[in-house]
N, CA and C atoms as an extended XYZ file, in Angstrom:
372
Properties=species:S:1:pos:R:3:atomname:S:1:resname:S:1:resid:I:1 pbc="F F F"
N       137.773      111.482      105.376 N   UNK     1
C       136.538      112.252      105.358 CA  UNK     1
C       135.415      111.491      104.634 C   UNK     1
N       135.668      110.925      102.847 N   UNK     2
C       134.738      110.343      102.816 CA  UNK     2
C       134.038      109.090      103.530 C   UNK     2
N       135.276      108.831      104.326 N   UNK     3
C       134.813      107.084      105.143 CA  UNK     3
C       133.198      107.892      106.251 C   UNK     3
N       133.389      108.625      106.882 N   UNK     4
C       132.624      109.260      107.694 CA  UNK     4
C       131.475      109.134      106.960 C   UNK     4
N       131.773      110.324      105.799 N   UNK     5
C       130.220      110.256      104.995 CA  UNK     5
C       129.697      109.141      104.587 C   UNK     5
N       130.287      108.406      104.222 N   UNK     6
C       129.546      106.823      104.227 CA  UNK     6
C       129.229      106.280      105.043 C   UNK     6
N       129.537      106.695      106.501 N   UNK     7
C       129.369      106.011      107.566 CA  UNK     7
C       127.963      106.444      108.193 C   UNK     7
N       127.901      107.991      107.228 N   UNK     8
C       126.056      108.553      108.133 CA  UNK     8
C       125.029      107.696      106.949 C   UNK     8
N       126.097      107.950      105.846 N   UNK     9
C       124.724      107.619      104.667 CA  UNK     9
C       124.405      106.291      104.899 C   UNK     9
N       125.061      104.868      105.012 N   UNK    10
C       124.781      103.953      106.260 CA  UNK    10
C       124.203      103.981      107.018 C   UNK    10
N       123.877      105.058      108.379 N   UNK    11
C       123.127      104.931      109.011 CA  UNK    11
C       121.741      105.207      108.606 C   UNK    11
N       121.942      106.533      107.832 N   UNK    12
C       120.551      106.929      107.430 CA  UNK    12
C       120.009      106.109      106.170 C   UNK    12
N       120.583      105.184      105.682 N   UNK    13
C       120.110      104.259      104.845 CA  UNK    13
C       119.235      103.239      105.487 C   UNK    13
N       119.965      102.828      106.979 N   UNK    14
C       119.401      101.765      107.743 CA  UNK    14
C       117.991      102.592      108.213 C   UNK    14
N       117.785      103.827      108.393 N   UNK    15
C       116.700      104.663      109.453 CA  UNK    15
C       115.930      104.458      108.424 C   UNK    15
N       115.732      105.029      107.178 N   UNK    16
C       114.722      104.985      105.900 CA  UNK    16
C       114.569      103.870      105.490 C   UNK    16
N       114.966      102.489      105.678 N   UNK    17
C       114.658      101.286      105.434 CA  UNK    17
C       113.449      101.114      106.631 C   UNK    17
N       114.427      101.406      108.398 N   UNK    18
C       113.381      100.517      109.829 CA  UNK    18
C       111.969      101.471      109.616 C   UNK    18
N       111.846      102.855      108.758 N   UNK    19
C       110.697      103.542      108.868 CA  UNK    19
C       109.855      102.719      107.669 C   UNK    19
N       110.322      102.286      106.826 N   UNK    20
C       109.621      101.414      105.807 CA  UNK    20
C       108.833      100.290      106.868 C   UNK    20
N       109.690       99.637      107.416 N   UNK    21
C       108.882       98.391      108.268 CA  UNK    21
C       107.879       98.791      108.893 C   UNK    21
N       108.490      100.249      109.401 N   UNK    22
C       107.194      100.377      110.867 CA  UNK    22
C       106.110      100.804      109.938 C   UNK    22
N       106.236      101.067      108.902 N   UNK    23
C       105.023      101.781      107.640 CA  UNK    23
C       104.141      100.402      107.761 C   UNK    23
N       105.392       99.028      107.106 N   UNK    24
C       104.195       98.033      106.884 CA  UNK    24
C       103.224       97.487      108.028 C   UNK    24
N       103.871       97.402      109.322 N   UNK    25
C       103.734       97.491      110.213 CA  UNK    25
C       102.018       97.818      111.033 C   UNK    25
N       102.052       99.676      110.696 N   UNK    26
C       101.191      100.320      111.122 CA  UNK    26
C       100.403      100.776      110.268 C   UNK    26
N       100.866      100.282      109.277 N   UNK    27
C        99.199      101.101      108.157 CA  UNK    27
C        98.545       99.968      107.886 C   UNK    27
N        97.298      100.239      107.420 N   UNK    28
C        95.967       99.977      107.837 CA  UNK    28
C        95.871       98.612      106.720 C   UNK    28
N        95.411       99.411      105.489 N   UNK    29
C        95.725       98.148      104.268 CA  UNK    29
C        97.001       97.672      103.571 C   UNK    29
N        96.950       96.757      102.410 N   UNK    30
C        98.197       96.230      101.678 CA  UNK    30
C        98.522       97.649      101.091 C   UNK    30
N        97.436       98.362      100.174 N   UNK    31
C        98.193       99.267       99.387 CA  UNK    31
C        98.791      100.281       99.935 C   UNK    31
N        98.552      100.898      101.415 N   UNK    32
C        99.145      102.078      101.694 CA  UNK    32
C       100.816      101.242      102.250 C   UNK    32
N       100.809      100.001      102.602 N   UNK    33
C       101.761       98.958      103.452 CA  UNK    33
C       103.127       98.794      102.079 C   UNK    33
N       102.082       98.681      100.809 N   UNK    34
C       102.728       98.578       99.424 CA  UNK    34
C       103.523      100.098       99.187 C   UNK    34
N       102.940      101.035       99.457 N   UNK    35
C       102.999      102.470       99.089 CA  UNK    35
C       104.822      102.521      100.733 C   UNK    35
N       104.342      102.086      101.362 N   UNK    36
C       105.544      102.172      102.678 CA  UNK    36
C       106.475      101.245      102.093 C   UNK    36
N       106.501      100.199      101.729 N   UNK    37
C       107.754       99.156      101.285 CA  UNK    37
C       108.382       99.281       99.936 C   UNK    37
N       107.787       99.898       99.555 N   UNK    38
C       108.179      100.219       97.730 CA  UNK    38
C       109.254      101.235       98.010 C   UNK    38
N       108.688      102.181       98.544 N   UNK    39
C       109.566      103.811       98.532 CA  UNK    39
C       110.780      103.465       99.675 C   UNK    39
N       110.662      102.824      101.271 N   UNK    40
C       111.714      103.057      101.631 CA  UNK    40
C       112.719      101.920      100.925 C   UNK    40
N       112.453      100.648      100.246 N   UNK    41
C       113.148       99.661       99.600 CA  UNK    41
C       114.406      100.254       98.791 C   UNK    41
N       113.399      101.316       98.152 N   UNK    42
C       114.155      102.324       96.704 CA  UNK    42
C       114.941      102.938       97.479 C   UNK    42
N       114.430      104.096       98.225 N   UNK    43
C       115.227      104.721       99.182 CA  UNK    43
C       116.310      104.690       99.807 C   UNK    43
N       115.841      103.396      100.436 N   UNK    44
C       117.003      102.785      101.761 CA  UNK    44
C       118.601      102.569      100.645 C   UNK    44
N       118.064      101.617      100.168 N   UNK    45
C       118.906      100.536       99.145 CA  UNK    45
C       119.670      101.711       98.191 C   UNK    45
N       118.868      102.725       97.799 N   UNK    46
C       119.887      103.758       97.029 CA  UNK    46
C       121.023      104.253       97.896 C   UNK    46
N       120.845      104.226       99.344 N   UNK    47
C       121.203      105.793       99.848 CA  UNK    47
C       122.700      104.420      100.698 C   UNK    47
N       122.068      103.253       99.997 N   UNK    48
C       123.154      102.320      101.007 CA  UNK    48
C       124.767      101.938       99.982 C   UNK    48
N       123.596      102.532       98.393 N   UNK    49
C       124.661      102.139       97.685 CA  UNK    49
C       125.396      103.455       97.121 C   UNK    49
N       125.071      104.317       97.416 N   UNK    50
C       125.701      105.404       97.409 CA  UNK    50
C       127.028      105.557       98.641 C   UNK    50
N       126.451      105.034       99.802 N   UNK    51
C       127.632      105.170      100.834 CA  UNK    51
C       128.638      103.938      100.568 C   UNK    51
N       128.097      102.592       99.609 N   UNK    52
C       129.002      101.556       99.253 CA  UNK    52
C       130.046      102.252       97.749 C   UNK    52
N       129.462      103.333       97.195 N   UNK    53
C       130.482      104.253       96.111 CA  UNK    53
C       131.318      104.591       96.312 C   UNK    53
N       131.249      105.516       97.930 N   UNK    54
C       131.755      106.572       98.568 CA  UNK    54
C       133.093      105.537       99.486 C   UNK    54
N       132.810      104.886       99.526 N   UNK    55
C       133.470      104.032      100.192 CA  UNK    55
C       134.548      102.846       99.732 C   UNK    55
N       133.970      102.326       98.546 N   UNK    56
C       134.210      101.231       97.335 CA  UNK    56
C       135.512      101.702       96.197 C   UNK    56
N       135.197      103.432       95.941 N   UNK    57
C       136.101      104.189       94.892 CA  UNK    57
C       135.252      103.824       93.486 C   UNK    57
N       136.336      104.422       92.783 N   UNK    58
C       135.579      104.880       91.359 CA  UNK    58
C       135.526      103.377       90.851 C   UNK    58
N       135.832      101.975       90.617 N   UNK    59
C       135.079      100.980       90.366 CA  UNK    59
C       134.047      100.539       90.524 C   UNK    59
N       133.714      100.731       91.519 N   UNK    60
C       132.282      100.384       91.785 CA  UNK    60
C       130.881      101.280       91.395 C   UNK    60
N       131.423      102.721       90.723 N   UNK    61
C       130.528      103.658       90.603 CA  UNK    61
C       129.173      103.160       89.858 C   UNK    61
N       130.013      102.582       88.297 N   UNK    62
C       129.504      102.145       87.257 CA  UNK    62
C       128.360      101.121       87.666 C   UNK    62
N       128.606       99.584       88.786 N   UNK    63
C       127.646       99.347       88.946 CA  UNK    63
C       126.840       99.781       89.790 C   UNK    63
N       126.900      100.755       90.516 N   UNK    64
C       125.998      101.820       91.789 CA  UNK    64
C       124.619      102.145       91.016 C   UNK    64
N       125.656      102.545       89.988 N   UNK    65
C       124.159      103.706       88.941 CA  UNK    65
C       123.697      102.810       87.983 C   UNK    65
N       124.476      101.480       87.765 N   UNK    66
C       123.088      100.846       87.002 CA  UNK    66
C       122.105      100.114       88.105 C   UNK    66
N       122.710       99.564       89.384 N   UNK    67
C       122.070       99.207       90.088 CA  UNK    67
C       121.067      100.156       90.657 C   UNK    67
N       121.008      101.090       90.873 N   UNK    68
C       120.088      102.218       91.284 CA  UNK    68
C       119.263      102.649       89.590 C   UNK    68
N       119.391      102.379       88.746 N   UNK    69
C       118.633      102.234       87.873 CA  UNK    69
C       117.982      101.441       87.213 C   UNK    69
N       118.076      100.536       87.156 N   UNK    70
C       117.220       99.211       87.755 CA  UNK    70
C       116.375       99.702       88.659 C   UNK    70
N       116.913       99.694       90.000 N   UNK    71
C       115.735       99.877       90.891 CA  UNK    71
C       114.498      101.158       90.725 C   UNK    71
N       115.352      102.090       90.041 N   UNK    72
C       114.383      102.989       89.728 CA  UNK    72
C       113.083      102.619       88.693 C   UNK    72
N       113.700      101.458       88.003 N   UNK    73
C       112.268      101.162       87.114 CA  UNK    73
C       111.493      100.585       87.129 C   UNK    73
N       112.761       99.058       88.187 N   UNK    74
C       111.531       97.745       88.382 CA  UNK    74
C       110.290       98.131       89.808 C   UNK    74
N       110.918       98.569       90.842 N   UNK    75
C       110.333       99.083       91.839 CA  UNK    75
C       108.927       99.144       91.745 C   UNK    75
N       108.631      100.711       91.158 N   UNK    76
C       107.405      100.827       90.623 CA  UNK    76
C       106.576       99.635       89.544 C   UNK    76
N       107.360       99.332       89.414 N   UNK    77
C       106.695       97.956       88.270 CA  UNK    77
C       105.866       96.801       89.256 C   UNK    77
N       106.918       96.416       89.929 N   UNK    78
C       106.417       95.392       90.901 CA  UNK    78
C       105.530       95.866       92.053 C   UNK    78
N       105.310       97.390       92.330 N   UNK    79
C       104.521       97.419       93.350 CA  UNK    79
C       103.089       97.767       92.303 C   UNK    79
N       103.040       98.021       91.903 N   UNK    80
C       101.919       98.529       90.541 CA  UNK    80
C       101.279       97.077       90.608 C   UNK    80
N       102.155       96.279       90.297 N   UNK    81
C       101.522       94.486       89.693 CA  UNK    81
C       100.988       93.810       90.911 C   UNK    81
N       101.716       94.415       92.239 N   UNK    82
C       100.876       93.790       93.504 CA  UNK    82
C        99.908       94.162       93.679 C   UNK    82
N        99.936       95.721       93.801 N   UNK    83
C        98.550       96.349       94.136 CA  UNK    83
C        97.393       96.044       93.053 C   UNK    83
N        97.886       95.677       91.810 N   UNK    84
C        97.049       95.555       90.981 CA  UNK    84
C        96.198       93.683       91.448 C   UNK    84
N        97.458       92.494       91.813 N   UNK    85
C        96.796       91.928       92.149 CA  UNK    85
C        95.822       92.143       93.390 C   UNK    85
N        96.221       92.670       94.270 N   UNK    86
C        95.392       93.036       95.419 CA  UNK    86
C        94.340       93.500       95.447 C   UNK    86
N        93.686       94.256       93.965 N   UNK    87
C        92.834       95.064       93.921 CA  UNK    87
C        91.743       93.967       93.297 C   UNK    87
N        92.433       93.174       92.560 N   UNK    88
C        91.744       91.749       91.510 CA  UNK    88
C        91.186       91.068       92.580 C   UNK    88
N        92.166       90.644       94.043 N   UNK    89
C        91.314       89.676       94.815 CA  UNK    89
C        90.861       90.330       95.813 C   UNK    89
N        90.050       91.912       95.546 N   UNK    90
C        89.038       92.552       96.080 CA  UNK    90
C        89.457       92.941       97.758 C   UNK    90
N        90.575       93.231       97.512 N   UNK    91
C        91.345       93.652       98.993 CA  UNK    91
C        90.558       94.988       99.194 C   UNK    91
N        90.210       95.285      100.230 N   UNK    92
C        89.416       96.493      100.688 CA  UNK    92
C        90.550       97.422      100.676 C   UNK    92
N        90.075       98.975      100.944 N   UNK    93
C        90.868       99.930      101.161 CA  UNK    93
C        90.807      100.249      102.406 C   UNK    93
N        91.758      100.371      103.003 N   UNK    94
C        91.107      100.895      104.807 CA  UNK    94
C        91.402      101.877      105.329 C   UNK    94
N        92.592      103.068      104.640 N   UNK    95
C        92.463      103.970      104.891 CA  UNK    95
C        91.588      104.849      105.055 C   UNK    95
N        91.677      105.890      106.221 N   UNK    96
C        90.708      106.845      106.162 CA  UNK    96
C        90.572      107.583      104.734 C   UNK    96
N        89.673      108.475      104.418 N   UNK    97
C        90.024      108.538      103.200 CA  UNK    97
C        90.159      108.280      101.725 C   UNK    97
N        90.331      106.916      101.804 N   UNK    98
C        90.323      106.155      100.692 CA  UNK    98
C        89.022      106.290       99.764 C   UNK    98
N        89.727      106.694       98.524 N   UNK    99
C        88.625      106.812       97.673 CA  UNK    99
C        89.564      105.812       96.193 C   UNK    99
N        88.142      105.215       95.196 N   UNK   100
C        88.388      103.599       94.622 CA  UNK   100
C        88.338      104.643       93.533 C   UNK   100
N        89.242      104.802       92.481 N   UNK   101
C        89.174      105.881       91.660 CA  UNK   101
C        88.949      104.822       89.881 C   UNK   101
N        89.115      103.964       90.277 N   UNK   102
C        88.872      102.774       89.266 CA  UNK   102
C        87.502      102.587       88.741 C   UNK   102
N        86.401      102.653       90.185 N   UNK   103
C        85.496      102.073       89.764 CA  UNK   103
C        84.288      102.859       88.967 C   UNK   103
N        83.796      101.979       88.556 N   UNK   104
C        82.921      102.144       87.290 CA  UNK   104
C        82.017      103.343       87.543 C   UNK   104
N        81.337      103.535       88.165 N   UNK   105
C        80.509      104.370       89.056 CA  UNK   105
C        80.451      104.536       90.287 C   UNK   105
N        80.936      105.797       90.625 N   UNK   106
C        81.048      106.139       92.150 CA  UNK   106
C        79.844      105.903       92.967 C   UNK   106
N        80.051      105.461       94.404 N   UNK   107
C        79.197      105.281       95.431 CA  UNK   107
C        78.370      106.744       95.361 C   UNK   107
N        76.810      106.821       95.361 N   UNK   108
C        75.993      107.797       95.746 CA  UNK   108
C        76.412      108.478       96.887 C   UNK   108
N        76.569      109.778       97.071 N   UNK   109
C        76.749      110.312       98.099 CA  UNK   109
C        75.336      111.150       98.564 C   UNK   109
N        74.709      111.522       97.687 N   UNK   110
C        73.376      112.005       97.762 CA  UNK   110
C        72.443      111.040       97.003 C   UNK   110
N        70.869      111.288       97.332 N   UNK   111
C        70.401      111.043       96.298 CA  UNK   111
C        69.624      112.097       95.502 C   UNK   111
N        69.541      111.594       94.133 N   UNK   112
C        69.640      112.592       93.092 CA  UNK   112
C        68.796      113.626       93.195 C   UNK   112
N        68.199      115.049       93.045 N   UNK   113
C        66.985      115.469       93.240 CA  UNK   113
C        66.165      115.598       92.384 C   UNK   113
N        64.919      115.659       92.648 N   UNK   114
C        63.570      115.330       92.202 CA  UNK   114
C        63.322      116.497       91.203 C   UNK   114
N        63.071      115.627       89.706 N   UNK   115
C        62.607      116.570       88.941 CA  UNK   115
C        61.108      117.050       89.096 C   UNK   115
N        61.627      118.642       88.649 N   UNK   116
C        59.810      119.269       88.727 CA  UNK   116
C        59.021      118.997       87.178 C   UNK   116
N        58.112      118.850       87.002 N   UNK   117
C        57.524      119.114       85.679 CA  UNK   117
C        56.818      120.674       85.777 C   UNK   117
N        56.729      121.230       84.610 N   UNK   118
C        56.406      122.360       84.022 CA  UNK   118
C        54.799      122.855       85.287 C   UNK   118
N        54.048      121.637       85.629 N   UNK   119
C        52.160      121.867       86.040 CA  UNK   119
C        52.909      121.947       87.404 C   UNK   119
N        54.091      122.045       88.191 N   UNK   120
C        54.332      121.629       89.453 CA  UNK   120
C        54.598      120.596       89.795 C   UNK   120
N        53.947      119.313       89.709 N   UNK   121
C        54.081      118.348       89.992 CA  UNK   121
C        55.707      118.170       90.344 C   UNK   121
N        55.943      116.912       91.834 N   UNK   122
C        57.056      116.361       91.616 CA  UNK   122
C        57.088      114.876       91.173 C   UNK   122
N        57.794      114.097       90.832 N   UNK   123
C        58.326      113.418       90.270 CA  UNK   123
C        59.342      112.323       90.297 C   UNK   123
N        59.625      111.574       89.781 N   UNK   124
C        60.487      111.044       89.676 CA  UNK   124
C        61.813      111.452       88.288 C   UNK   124
C-alpha cells in the first residue's frame, strides 16, 4: 500500500515541478518567473522526498526532514537575493498590475489640485 502512495506522490511531485516550468515559461517578467521556480522547486522536491520516505523506511526519515528544512529556508533566501539582484540591474516589471512598492515616490496618478486662496484666486 505504501509503495502505491509513493508512487502518486511521485507523480504529483513530477506535475508541481512541469507546472513550475510552464510558470517560467509563460510569465511575463524574471520576478513573477522567480515567484513560479522558487515555489514549485520547494514544492516539487518536498512532495518527491516525502514519497522517497514512504518508500526508503524509517532511515531515511531523518534526512527527508532535514533536507526539506533546508529547503524551507534557503529557497526563499536565494529567490529574495535574485530578485533583489534583478531589481539592482533595473529589470522592469511586466506584469499586468505590477506595482514597484520600493520606490521612493510613487508615479503621479493625478495631478495635484489647485490651491484656492482666501480673495478666490487660483493658484498654484
Amino acid at each position: 500500500m505504501t509503495a502505491w502512495i509513493a508512487d502518486v506522490l511521485i507523480v504529483l511531485g513530477l506535475v508541481v515541478m512541469t507546472l513550475g516550468v510552464y510558470g517560467i515559461v509563460r510569465f511575463p517578467d524574471v520576478y513573477t518567473q522567480l515567484h513560479a521556480s522558487s515555489k514549485a522547486a520547494f514544492l516539487g522536491v518536498s512532495i518527491l522526498l516525502v514519497a522517497t520516505a514512504l518508500g526508503g523506511g524509517p532511515s531515511i526519515l531523518a534526512r527527508v526532514v532535514l533536507i526539506v528544512a533546508l529547503l524551507a529556508i534557503t529557497t526563499p533566501v536565494a529567490a529574495h537575493a535574485i530578485a533583489q539582484a534583478a531589481y539592482h540591474q533595473r529589470e522592469p516589471m511586466r506584469a499586468p498590475g505590477a506595482v514597484d512598492e520600493t520606490r521612493a515616490t510613487p508615479p503621479p496618478t493625478a495631478p495635484p489640485p489647485r490651491q484656492r486662496d482666501p480673495e478666490g484666486r487660483t493658484g498654484p
